[in-house]
N, CA, C and O atoms as a GROMACS GRO file, in nm:
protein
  500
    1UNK      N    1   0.373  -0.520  -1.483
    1UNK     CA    2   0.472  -0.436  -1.548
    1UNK      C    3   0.529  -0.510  -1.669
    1UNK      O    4   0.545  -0.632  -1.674
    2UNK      N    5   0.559  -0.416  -1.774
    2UNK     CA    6   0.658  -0.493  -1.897
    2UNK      C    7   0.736  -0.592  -1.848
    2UNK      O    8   0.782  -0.576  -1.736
    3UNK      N    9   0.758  -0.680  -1.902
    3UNK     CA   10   0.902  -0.785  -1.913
    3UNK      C   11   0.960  -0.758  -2.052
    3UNK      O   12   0.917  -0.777  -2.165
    4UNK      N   13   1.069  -0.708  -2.007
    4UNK     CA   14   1.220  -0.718  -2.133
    4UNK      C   15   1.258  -0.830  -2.231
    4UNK      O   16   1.219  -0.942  -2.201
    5UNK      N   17   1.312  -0.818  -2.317
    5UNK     CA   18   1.331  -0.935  -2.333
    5UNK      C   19   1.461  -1.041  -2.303
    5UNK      O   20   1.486  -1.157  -2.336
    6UNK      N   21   1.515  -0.956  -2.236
    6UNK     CA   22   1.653  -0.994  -2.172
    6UNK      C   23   1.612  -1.020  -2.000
    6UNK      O   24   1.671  -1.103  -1.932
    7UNK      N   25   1.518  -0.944  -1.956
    7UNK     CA   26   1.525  -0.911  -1.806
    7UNK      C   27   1.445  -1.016  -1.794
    7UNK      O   28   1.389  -1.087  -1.878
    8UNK      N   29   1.447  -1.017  -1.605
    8UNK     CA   30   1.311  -1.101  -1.552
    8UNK      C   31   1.292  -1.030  -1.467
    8UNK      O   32   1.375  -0.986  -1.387
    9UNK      N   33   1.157  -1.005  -1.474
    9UNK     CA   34   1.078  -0.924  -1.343
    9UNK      C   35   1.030  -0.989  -1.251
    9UNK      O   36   1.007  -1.109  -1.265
   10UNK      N   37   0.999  -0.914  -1.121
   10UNK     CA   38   0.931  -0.982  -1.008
   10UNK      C   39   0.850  -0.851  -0.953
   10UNK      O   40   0.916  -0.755  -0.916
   11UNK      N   41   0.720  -0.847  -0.948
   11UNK     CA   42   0.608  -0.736  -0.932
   11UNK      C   43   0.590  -0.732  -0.777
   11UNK      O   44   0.558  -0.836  -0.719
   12UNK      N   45   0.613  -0.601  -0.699
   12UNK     CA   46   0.705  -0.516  -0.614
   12UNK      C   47   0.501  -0.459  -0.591
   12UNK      O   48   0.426  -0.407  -0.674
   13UNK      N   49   0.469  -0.512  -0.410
   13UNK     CA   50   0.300  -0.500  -0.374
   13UNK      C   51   0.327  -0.405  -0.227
   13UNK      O   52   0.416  -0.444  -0.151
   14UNK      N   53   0.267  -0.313  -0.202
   14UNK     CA   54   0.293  -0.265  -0.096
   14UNK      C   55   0.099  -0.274  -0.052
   14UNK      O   56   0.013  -0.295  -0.137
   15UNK      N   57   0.072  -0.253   0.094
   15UNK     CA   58  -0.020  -0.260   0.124
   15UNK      C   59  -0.041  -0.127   0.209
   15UNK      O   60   0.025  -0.099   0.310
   16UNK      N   61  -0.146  -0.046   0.152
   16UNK     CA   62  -0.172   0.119   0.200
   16UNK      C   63  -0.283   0.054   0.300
   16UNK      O   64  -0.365  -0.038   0.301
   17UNK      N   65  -0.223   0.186   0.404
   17UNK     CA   66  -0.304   0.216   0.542
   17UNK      C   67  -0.402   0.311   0.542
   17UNK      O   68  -0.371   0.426   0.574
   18UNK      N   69  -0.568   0.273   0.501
   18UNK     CA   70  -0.599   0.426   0.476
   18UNK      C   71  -0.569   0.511   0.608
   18UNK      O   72  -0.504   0.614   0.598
   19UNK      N   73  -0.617   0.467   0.734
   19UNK     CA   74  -0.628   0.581   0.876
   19UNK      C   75  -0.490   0.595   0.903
   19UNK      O   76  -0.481   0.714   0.934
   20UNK      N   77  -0.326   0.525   0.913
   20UNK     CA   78  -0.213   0.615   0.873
   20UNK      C   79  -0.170   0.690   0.754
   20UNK      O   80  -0.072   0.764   0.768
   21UNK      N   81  -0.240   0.682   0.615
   21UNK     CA   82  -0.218   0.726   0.530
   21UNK      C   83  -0.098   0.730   0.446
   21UNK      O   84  -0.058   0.824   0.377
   22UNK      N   85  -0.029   0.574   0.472
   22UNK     CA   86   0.115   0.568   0.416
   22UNK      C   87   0.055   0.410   0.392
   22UNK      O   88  -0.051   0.356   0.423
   23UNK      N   89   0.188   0.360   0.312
   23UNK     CA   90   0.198   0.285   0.252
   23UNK      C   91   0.290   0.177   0.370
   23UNK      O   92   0.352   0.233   0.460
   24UNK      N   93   0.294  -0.011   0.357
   24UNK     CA   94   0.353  -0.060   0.428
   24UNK      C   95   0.485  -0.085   0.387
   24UNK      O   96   0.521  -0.047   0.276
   25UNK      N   97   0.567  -0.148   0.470
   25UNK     CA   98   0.685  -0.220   0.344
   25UNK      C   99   0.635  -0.261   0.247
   25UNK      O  100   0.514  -0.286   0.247
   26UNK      N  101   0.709  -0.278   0.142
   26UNK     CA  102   0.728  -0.399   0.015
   26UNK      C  103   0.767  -0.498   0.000
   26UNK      O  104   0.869  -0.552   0.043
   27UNK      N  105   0.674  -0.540  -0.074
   27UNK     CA  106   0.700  -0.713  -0.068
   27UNK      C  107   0.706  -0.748  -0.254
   27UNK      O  108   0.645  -0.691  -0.343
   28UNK      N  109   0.800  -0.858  -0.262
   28UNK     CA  110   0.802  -0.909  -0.376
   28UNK      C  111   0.704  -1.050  -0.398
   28UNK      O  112   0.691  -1.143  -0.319
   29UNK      N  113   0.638  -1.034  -0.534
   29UNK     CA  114   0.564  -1.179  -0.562
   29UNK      C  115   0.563  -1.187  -0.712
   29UNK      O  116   0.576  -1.097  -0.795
   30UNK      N  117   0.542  -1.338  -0.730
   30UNK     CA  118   0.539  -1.328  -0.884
   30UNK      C  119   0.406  -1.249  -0.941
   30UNK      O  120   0.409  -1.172  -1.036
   31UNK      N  121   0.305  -1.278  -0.876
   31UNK     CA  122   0.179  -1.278  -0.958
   31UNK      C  123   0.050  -1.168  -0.851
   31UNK      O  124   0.043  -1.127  -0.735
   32UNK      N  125  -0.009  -1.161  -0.941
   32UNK     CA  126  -0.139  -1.101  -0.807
   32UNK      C  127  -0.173  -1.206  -0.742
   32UNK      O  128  -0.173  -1.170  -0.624
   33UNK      N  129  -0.211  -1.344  -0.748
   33UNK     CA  130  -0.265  -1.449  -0.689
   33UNK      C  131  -0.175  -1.467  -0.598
   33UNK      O  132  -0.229  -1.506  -0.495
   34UNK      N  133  -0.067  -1.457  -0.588
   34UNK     CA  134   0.069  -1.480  -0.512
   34UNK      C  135   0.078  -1.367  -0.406
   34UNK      O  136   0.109  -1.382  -0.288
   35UNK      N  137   0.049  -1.266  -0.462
   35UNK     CA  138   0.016  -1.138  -0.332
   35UNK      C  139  -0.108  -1.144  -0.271
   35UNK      O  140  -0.129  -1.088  -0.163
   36UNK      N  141  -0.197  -1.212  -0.336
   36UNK     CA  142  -0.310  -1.177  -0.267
   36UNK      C  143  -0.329  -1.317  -0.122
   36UNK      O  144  -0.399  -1.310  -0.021
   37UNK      N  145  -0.235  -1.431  -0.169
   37UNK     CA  146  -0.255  -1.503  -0.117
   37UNK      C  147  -0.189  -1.502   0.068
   37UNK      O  148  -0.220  -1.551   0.176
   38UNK      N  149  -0.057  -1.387  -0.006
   38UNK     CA  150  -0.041  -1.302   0.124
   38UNK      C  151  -0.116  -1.250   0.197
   38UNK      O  152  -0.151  -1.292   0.307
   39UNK      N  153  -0.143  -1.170   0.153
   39UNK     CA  154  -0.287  -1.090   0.225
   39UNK      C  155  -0.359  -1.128   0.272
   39UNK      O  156  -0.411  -1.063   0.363
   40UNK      N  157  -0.400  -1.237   0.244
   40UNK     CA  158  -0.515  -1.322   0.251
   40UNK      C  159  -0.456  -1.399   0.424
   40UNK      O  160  -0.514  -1.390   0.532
   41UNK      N  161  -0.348  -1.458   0.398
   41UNK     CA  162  -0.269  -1.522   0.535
   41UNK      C  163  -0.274  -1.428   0.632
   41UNK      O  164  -0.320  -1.469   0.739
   42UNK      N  165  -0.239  -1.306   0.628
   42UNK     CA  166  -0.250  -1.216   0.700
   42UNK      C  167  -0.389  -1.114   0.758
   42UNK      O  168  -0.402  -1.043   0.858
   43UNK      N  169  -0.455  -1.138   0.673
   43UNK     CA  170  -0.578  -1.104   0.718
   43UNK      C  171  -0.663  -1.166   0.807
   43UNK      O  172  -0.764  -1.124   0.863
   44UNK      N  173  -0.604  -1.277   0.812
   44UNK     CA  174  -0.676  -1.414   0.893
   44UNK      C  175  -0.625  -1.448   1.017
   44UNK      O  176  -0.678  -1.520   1.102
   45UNK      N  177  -0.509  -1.385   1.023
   45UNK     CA  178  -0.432  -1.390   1.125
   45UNK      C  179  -0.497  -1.284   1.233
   45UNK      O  180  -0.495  -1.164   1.204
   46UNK      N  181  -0.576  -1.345   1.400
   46UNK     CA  182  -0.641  -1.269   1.431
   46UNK      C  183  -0.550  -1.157   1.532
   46UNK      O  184  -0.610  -1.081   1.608
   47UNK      N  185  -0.434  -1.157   1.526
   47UNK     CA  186  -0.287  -1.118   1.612
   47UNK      C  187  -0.239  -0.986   1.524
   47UNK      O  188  -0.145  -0.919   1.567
   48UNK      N  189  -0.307  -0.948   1.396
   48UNK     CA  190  -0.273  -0.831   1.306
   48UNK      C  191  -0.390  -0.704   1.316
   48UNK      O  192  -0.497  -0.734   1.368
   49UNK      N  193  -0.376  -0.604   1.281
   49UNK     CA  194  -0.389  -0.504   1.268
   49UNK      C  195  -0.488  -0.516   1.159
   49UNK      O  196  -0.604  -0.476   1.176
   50UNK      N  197  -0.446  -0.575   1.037
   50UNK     CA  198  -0.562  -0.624   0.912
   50UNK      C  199  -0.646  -0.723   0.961
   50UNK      O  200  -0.753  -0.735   0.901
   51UNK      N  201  -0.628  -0.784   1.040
   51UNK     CA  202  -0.752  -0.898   1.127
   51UNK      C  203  -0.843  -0.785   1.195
   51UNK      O  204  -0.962  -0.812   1.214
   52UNK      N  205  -0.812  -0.707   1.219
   52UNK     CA  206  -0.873  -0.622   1.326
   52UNK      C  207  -0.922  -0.523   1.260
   52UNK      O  208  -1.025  -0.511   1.326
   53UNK      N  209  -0.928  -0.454   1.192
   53UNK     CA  210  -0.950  -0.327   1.066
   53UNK      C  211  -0.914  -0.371   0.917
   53UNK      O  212  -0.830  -0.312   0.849
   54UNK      N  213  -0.995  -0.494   0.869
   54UNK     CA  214  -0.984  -0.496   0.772
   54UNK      C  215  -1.039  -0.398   0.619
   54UNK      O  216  -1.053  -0.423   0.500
   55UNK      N  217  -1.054  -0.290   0.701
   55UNK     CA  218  -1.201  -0.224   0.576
   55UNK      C  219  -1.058  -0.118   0.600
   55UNK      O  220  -1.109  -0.016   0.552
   56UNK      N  221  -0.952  -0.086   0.630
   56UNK     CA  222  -0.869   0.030   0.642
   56UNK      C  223  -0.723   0.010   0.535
   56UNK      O  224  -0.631   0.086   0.507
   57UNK      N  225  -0.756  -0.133   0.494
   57UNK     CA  226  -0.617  -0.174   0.447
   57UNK      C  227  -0.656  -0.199   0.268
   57UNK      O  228  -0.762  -0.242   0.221
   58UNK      N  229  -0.527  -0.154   0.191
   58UNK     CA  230  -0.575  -0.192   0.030
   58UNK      C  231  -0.448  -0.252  -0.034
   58UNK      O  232  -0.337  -0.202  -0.017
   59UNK      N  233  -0.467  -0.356  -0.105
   59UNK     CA  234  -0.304  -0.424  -0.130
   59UNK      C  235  -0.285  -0.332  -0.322
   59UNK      O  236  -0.369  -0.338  -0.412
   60UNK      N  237  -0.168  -0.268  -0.325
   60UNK     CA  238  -0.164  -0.210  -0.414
   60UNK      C  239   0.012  -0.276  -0.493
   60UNK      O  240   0.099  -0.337  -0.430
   61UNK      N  241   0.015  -0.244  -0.614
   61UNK     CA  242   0.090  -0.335  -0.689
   61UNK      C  243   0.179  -0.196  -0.724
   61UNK      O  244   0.117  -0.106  -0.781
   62UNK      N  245   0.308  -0.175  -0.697
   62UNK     CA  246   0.361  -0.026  -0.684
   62UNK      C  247   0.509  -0.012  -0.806
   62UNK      O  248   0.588   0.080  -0.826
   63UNK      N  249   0.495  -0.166  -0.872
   63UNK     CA  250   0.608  -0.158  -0.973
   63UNK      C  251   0.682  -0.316  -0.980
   63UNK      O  252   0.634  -0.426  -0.952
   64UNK      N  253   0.817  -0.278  -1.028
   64UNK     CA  254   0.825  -0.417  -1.084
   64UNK      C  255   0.945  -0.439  -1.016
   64UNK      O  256   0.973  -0.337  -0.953
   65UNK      N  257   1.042  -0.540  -0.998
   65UNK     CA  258   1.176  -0.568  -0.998
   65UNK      C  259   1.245  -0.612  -1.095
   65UNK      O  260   1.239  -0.735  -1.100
   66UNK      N  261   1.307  -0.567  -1.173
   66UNK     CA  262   1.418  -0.595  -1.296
   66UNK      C  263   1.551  -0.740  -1.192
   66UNK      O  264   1.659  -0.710  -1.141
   67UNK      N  265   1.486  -0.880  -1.195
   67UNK     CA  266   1.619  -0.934  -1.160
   67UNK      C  267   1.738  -0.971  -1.205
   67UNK      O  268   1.830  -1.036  -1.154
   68UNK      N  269   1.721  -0.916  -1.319
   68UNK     CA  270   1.859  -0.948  -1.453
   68UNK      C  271   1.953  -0.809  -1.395
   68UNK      O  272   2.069  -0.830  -1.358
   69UNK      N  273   1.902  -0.678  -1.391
   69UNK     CA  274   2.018  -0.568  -1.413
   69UNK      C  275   1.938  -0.512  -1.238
   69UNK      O  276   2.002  -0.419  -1.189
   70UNK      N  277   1.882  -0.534  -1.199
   70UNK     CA  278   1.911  -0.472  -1.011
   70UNK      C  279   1.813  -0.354  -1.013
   70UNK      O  280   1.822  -0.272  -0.921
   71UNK      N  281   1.723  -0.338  -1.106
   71UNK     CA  282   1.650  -0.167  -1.118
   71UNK      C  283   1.491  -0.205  -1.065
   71UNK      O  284   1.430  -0.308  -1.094
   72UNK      N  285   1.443  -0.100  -0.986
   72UNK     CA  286   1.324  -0.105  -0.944
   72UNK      C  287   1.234   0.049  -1.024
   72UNK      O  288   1.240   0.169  -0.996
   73UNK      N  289   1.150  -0.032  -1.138
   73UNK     CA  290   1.041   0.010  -1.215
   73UNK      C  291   0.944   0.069  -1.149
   73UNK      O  292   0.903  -0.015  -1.070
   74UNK      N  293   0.852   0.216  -1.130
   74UNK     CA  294   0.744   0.243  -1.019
   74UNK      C  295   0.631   0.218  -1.120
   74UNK      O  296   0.662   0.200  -1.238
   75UNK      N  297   0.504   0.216  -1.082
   75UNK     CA  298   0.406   0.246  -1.103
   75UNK      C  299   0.315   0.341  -1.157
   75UNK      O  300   0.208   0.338  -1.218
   76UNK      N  301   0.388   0.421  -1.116
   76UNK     CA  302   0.373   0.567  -1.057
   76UNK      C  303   0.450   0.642  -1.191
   76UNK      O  304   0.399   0.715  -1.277
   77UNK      N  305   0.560   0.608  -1.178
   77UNK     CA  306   0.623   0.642  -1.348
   77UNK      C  307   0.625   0.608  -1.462
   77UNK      O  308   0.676   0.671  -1.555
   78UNK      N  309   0.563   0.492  -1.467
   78UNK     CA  310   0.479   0.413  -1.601
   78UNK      C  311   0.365   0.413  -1.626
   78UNK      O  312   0.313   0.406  -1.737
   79UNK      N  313   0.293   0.425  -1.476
   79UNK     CA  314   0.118   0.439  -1.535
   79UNK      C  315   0.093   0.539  -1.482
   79UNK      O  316  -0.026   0.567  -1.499
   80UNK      N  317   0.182   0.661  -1.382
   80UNK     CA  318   0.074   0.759  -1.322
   80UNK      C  319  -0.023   0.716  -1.213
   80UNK      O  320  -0.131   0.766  -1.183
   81UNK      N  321   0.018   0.645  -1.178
   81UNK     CA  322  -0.069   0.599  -1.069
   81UNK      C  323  -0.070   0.392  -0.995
   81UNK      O  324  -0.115   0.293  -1.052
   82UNK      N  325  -0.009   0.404  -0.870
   82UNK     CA  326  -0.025   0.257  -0.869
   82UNK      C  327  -0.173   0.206  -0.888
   82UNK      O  328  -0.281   0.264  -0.895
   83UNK      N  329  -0.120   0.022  -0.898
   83UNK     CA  330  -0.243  -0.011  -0.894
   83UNK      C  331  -0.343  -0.112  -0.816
   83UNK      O  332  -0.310  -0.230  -0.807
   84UNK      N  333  -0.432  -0.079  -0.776
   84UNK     CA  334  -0.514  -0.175  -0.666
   84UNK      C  335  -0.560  -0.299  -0.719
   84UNK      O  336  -0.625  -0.320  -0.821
   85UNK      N  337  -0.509  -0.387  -0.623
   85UNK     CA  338  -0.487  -0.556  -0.652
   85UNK      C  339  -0.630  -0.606  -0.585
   85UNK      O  340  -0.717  -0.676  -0.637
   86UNK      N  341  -0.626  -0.550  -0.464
   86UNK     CA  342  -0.733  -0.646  -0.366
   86UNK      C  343  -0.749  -0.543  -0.251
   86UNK      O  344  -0.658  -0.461  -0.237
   87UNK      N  345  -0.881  -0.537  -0.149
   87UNK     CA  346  -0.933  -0.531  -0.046
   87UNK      C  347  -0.857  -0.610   0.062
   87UNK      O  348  -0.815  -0.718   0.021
   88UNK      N  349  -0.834  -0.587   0.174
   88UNK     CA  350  -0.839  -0.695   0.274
   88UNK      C  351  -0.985  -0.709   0.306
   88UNK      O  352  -1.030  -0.822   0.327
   89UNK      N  353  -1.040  -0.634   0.311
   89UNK     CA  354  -1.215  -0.660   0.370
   89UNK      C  355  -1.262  -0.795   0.238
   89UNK      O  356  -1.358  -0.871   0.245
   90UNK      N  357  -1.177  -0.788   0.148
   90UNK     CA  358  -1.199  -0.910   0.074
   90UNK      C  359  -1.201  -1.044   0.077
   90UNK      O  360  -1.254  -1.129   0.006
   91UNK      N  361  -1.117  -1.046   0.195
   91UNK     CA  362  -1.065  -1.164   0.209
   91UNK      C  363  -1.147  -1.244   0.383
   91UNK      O  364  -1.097  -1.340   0.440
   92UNK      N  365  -1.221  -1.202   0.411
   92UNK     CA  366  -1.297  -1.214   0.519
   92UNK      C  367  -1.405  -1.318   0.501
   92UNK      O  368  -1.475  -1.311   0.399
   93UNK      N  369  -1.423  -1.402   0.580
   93UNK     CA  370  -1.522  -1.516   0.556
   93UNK      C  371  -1.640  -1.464   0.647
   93UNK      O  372  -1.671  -1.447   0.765
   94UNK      N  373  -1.696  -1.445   0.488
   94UNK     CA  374  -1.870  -1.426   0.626
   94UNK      C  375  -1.908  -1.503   0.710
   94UNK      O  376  -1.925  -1.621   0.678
   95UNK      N  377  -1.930  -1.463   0.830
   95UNK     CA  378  -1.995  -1.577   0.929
   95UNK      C  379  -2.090  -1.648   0.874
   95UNK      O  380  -2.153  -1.586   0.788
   96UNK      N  381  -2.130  -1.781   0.896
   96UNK     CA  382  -2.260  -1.863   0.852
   96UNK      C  383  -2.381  -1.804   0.985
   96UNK      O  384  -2.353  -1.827   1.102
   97UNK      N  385  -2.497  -1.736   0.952
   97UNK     CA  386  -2.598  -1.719   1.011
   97UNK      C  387  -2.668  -1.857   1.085
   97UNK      O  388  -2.682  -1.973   1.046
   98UNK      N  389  -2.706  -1.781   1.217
   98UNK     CA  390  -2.704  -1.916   1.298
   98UNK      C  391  -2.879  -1.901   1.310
   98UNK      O  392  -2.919  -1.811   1.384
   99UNK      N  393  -2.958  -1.968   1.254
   99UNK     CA  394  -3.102  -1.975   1.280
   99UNK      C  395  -3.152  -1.972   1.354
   99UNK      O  396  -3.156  -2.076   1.420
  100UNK      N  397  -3.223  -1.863   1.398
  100UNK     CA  398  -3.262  -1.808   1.568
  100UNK      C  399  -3.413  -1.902   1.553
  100UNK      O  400  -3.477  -1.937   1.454
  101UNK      N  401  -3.429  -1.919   1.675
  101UNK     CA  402  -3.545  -1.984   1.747
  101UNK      C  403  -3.695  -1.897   1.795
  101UNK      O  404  -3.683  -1.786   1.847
  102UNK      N  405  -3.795  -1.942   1.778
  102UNK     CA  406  -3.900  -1.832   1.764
  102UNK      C  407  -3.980  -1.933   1.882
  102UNK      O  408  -4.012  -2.048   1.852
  103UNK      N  409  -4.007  -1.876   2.017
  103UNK     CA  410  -4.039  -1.963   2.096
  103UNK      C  411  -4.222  -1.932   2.077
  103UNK      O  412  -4.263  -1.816   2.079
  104UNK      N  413  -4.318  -2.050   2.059
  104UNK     CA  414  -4.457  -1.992   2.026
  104UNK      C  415  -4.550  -2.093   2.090
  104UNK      O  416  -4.491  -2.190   2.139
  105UNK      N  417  -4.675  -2.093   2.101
  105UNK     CA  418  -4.754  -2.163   2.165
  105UNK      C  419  -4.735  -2.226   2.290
  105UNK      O  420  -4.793  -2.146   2.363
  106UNK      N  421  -4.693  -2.318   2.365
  106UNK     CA  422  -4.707  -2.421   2.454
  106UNK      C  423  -4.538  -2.461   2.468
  106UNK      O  424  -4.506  -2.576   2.497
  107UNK      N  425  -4.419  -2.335   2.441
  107UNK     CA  426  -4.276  -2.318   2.451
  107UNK      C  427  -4.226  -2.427   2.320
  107UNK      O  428  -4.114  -2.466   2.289
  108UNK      N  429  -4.342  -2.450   2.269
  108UNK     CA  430  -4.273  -2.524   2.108
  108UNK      C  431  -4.122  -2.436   2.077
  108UNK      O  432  -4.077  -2.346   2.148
  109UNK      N  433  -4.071  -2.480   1.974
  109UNK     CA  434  -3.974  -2.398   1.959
  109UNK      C  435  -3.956  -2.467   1.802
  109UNK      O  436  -3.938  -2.587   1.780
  110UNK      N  437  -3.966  -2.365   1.704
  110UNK     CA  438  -3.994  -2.339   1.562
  110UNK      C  439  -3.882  -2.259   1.482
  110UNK      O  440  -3.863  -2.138   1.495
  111UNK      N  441  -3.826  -2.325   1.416
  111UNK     CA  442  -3.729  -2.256   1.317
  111UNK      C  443  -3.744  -2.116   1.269
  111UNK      O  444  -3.843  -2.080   1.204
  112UNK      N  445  -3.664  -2.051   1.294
  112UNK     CA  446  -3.720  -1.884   1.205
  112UNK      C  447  -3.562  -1.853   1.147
  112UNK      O  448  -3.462  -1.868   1.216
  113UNK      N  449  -3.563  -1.806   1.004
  113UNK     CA  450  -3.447  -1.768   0.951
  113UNK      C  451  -3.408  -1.627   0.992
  113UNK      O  452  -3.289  -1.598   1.007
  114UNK      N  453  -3.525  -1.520   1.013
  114UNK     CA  454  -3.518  -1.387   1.087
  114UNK      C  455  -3.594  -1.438   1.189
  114UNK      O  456  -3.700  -1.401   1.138
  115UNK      N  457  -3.624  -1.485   1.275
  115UNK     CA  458  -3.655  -1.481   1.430
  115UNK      C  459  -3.826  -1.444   1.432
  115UNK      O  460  -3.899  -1.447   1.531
  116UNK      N  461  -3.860  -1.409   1.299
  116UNK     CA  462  -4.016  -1.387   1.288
  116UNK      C  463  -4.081  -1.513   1.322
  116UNK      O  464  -4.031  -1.624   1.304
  117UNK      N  465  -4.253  -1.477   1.400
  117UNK     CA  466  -4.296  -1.577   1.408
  117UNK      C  467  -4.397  -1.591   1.266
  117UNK      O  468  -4.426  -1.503   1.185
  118UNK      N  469  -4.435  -1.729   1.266
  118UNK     CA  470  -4.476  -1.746   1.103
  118UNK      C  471  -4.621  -1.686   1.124
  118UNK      O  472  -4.655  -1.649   1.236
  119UNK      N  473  -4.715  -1.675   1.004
  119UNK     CA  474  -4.835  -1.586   1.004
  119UNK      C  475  -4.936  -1.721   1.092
  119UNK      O  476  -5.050  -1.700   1.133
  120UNK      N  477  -4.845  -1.890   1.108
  120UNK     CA  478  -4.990  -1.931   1.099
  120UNK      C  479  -4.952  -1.945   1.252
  120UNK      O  480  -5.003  -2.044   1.305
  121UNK      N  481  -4.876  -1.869   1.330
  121UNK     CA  482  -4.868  -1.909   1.515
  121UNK      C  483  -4.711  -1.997   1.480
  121UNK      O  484  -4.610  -1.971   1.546
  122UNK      N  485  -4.711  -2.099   1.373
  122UNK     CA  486  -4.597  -2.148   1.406
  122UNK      C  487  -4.563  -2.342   1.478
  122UNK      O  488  -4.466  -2.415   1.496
  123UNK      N  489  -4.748  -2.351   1.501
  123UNK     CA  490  -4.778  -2.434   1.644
  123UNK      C  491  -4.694  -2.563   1.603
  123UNK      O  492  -4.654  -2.584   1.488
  124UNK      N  493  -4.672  -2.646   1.711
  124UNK     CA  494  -4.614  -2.769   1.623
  124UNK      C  495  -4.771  -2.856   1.686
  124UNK      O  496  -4.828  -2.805   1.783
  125UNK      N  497  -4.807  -2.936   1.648
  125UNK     CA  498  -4.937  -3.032   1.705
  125UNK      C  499  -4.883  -3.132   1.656
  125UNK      O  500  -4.937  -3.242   1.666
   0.00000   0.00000   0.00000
């Protein structure tokens, strides 16, 4: 959002529910990196609702805080529309794939990245 040149702002992030279809409380942060880093804590947290359904949640940036004169700026009335910061499904650490075992010949046991056995048997000799 604008900064005044008298005022100081602080940018006002709410996080929408798509399957309730509302918006959460509001939270104040300076920056997107600063909200997202929220999100991010909370997404990881396996005791939340965003740990658990992360593909349902969207962190959206809904206006500003004026901390000089007390006024809350929307989004919505300056741009017509808030705006989307981040995914929680973003913030999810892909599992590391665990290299399945391809058992072949004489119970050898041979590396497979998909679990295929190789064209030549695989054999170890």
């Amino acid at each position: 959002m604008p900064n005044g040149d008298d005022r100081v702002f602080v940018n006002v992030y709410a996080i929408y529910d798509e399957k309730a279809r509302c918006y959460m409380s509001p939270f104040l942060a300076a920056t997107d990196g600063l909200a997202c880093r929220i999100l991010s804590d909370v997404v990881r947290d396996p005791n939340t609702s965003l740990a658990r359904y992360p593909e349902d949640y969207r962190l959206y940036e809904i206006g500003a805080f004026d901390q000089t004169h007390g006024e809350l700026q929307s989004c919505l009335e300056a741009h017509g529309k808030n705006r989307l910061v981040a995914c929680a499904v973003d913030f999810i650490k892909p599992q590391p794939r665990t290299p399945q075992l391809a058992v072949v010949g004489r119970g050898a046991e041979v590396p497979s990245a998909d679990g295929a056995i190789p064209e030549d048997g695989g054999l170890i000799i």
